[in-house]
Residue, then its C-alpha position, 0 to 999 in steps of 0.5 A: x921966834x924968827x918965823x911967826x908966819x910958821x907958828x901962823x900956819x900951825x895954829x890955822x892948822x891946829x884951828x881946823x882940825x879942831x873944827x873938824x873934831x868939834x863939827x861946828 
């Protein structure tokens, strides 16, 4: 894990997409 900023950015993206499906 050289790049935590990559995992960041795959987590924010998972988070959104998990919003959408969920429509909070």
């Amino acid at each position: 894990m050289d790049e935590p900023s990559q995992g960041d950015e795959v987590l924010k993206v998972a988070i959104d997409v998990v919003a959408l499906d969920t429509d909070l």
